[in-house]
C-alpha positions as CSV (number, residue, x, y, z in Angstrom):
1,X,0.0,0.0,0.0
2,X,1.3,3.6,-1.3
3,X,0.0,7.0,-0.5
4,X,-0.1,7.0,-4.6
5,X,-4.6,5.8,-4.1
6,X,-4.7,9.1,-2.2
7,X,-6.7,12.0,-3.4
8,X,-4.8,14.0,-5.5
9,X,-5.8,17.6,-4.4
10,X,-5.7,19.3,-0.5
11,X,-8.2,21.9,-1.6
12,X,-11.6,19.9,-2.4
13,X,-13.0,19.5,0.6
14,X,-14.4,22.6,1.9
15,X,-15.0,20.9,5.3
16,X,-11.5,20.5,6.0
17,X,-11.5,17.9,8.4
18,X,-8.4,16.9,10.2
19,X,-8.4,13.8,12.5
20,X,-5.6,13.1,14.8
21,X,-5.4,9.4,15.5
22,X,-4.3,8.5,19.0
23,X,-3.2,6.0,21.5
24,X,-2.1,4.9,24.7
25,X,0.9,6.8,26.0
26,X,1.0,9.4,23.8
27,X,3.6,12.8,23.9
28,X,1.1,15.2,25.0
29,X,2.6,18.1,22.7
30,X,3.0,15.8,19.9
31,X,-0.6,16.2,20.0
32,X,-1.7,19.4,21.1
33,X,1.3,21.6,19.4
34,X,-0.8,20.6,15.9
35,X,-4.2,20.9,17.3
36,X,-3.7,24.1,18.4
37,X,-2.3,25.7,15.0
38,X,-5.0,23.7,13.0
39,X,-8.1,25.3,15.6
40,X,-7.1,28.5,15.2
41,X,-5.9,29.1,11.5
42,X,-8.5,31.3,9.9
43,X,-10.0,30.7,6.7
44,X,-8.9,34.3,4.5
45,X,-12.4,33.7,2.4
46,X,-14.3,34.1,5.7
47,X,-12.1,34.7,8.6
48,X,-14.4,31.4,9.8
49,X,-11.9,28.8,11.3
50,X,-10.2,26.9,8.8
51,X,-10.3,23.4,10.0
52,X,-12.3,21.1,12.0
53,X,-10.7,19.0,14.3
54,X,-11.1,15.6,15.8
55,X,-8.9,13.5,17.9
56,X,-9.6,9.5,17.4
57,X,-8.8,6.1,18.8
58,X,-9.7,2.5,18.1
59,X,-12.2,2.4,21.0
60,X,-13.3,5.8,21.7
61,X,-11.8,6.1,25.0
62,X,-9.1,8.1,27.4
63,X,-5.9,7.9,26.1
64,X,-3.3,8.1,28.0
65,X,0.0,10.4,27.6
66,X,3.5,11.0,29.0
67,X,1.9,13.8,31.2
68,X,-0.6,13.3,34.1
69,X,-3.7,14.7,31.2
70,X,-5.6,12.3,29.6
71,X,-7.4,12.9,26.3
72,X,-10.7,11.7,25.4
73,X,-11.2,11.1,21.9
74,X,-14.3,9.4,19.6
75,X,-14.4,5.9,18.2
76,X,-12.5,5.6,14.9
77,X,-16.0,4.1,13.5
78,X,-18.0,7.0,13.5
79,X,-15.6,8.8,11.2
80,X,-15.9,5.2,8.9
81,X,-18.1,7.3,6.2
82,X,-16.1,10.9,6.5
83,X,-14.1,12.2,4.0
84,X,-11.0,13.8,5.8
85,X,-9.1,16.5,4.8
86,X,-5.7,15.8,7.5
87,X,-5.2,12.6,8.8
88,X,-2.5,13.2,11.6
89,X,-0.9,9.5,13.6
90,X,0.1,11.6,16.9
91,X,3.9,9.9,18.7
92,X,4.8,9.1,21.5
93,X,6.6,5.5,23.3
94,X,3.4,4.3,22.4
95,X,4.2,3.9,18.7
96,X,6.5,1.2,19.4
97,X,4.1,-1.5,20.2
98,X,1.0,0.8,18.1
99,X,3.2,-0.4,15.3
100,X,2.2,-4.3,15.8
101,X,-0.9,-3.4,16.5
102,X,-3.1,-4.8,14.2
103,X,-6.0,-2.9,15.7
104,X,-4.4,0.6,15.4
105,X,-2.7,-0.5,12.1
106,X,-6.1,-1.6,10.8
107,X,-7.7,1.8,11.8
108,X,-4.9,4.5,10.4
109,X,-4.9,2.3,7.1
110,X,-9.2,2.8,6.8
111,X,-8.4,5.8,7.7
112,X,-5.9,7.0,5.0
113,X,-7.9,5.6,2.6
114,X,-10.5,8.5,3.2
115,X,-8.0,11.1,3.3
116,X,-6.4,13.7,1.3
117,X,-3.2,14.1,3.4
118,X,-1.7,11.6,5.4
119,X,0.9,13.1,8.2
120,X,2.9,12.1,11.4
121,X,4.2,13.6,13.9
122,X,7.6,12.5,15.5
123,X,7.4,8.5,16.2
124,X,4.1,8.4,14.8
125,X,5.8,7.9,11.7
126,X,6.6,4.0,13.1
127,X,2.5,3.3,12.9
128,X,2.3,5.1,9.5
129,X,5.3,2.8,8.8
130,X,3.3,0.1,9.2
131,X,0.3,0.3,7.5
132,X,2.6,0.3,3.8
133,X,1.5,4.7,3.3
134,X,5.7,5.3,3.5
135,X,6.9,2.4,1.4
136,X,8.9,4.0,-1.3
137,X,8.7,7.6,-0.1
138,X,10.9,10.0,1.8
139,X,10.6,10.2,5.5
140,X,11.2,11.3,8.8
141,X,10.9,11.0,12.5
142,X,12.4,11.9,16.2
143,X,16.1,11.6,15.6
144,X,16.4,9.1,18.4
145,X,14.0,6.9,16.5
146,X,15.2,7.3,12.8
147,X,17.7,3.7,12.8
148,X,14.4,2.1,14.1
149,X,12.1,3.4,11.6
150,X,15.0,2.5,8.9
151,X,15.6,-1.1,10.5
152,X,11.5,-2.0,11.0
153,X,10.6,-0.5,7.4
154,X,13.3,-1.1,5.0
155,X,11.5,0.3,1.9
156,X,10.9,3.6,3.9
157,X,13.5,6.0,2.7
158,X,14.6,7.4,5.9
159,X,16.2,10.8,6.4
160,X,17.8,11.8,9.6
161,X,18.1,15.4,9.8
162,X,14.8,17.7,8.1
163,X,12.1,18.7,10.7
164,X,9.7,17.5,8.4
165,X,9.4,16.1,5.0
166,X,6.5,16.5,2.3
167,X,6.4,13.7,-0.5
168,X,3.3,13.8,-2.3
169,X,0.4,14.1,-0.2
170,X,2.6,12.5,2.6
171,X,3.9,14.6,5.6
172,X,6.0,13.3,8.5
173,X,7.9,15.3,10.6
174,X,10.9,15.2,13.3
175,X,10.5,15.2,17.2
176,X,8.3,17.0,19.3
177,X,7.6,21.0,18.4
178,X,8.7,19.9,14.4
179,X,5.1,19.4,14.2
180,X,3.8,22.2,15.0
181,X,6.4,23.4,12.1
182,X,4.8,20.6,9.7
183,X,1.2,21.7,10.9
184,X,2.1,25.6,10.3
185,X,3.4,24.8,6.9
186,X,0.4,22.7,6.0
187,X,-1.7,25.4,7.0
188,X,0.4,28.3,4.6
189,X,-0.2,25.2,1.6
190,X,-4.0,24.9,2.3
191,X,-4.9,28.9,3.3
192,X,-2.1,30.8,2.1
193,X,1.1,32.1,4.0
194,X,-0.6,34.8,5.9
195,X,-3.0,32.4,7.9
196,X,0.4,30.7,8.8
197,X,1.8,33.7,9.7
198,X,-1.3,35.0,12.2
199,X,-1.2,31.4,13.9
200,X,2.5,31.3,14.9
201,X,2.3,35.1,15.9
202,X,-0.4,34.3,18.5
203,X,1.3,31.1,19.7
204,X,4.5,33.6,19.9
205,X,6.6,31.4,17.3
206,X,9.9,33.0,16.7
207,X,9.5,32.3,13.1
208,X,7.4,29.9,10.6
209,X,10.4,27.1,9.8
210,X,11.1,25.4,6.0
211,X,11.4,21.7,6.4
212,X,14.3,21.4,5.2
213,X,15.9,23.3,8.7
214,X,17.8,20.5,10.9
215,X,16.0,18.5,13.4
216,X,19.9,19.9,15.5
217,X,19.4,23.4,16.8
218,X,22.9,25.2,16.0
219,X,22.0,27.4,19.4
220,X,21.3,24.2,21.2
221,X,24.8,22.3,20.2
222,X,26.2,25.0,21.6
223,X,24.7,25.0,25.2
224,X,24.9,21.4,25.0
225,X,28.7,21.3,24.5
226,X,29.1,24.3,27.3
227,X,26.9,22.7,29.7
228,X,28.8,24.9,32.3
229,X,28.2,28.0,30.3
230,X,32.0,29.7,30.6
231,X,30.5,31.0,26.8
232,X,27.1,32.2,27.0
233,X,27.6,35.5,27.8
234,X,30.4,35.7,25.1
235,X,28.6,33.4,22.7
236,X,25.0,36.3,23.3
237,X,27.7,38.8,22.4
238,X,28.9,38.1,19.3
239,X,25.1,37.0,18.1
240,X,24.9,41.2,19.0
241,X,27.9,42.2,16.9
242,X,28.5,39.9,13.9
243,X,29.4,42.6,11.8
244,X,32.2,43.5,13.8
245,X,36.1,42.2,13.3
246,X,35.8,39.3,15.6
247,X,39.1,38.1,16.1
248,X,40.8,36.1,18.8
249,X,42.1,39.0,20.5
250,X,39.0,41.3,21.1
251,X,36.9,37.5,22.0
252,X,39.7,36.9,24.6
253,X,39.0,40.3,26.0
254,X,35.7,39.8,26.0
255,X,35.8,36.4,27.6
256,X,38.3,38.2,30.0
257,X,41.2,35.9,29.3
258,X,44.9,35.5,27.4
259,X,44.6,34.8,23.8
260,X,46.5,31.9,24.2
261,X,44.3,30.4,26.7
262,X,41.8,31.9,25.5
263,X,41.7,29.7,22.2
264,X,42.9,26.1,24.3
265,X,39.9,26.9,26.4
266,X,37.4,27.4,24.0
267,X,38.3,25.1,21.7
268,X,38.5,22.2,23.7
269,X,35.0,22.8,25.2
270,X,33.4,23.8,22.0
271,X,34.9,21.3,19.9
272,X,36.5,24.1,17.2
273,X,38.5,27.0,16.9
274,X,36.8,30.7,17.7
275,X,37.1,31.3,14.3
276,X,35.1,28.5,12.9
277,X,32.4,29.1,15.6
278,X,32.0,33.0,14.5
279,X,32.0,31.8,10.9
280,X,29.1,29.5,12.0
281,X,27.2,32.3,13.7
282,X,27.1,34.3,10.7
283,X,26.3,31.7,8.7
284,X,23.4,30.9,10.9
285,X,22.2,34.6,11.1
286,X,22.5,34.9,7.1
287,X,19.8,31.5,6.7
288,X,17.9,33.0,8.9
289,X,17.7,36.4,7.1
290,X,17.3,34.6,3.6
291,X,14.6,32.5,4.9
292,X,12.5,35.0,6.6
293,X,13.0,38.3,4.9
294,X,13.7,39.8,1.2
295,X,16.7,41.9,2.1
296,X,19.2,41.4,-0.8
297,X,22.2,39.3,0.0
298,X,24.5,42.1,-0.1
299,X,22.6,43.8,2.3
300,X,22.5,40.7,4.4
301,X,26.1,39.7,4.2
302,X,27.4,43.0,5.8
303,X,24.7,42.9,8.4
304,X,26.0,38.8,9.1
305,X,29.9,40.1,9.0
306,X,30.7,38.6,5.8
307,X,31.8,42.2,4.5
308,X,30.8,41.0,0.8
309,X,28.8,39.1,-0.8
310,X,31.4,36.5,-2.5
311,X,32.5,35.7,1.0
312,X,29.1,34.8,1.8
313,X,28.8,32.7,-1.0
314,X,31.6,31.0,-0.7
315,X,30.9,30.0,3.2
316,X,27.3,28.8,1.8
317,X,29.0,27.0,-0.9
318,X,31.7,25.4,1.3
319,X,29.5,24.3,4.1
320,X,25.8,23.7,2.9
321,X,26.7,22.7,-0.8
322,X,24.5,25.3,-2.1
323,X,24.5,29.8,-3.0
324,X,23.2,32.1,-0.6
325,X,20.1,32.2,-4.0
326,X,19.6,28.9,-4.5
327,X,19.1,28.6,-0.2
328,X,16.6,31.3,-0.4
329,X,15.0,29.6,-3.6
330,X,14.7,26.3,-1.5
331,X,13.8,28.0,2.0
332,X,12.2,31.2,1.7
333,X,8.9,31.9,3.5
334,X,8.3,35.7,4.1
């Protein structure tokens, strides 16, 4: 089974129902990260709410999660004769033994059937696995979970590192808060990119994310590594003045230390040199500001510390395989 017997277009059914399918020990935000950006995205025709939502299990009853809450949902039977715009398989350490579940199986495959879009969030992907929608197409889940999903499902084509993948009418996304990510960018496909935008400005979302972002926060490496944080004033700093001449001696200063020691410090807690971390900074900063904005990349390579824009290219180029263009081309969503 292929999610090739899917309905072709996400835009037919004016309803727009989206039914998240549930199960025992659940991750609570796995579940109500989506539900919350598909309740409140408006519809632009008639500022109505776009979606409908429905949560579902095999018997109708409280699920449990990895939180003390749990959620009540409707029997998968009574949605036997609906036509469903969103079908969602929610994660969780559940999805382990959901996956031989013939029950659960049996219910997300009826389900799909009926469906326009078939999604997962996180380790939900593992019960999607199962019921044959992923065979042949690109996919992803939790990191922690991606040699599982590759060793259980060998004719899944597993990718490691995206937040979330589209193939087809077939959504799966990374860990966690990636799908609210998937459920934001599923909302800017159905209702335009401006719906997308008011729903992650009322949930306070820093910005709407491309899939093809890394499941590893660059921010996030960086605590990790410093656990102690003899860097994080430095590090917030620098994030503040990229444009200035960063070099060893003024980041010493800064970090009130010899440049000698300065550089055998830092390197061996952060794993490279201070030069290679401020080169990683910038070219951090500049993804951001060719993914969210339409500043031009000259503009956007002084303001990152590049000083030109062949520099810029040439750091894109040497580290991400593509231009500053053809990344903005890919991941562009303002």
């Amino acid at each position: 089974m292929t999610a090739k017997t899917a309905k072709s277009s996400c835009t037919s059914v004016a309803r727009r129902l989206v039914v998240f399918v549930v199960y025992d020990n659940i991750v609570l935000l796995d579940l109500v990260g989506p539900l919350q950006v598909f309740s409140h995205a408006p519809d632009p025709a008639t500022d109505a709410p776009g979606y409908e939502c429905v949560v579902a299990s095999v018997n109708g009853a409280l699920t449990t999660t990895n939180t003390v809450l749990s959620i009540p949902s409707v029997a998968a039977e009574t949605l036997a004769d609906q036509d469903i715009h969103t079908l969602i398989v929610v994660g969780g350490d559940g999805a382990i033994p959901g996956m031989r579940d013939a029950k659960l199986v049996g219910l997300v495959k009826t389900l799909a059937r009926r469906a326009e879009r078939v999604a997962s969030v996180c380790s939900g992907a593992l019960v999607l696995a199962a019921t044959g929608w992923l065979n042949g197409r690109r996919a992803v889940t939790h990191w922690d979970d991606c040699a599982m999903l590759a060793a259980e499902f060998p004719e899944v084509r597993v990718e490691l590192d995206p937040i979330f993948i589209k193939d087809g009418p077939v959504w799966t996304s990374a860990g966690i808060t990636a799908g609210i990510d998937m459920a934001l960018a599923i909302v800017a496909e159905d209702l335009g990119r401006a719906a997308a935008f008011t729903v992650a400005r009322s949930m306070v979302a820093q910005m709407v994310r491309s899939g093809g972002q890394s499941q590893f926060s660059p921010a996030l490496s960086r605590q990790l590594r410093d656990q102690a944080g003899q860097f994080e004033a430095l590090h917030a700093w620098i994030a503040h003045n990229l444009c200035e001449d960063l070099t060893v001696e003024l980041l010493a200063a800064r970090a009130g230390m010899s440049p000698r020691n300065f550089a055998r410090v830092y390197a061996r807690t952060m794993g490279m040199t201070p030069a290679k971390a401020v080169a990683a900074m910038r070219l951090e900063r500049a993804q951001g500001l060719l993914e969210t904005t339409a500043q031009g990349v000259k503009q956007i390579a002084a303001s990152c510390g590049f000083r030109d824009e062949d520099r810029m290219r040439r750091a894109f180029v040497g580290l991400l395989g593509v231009s500053p263009s053809e990344y903005r081309a890919n991941f562009n969503v303002s």
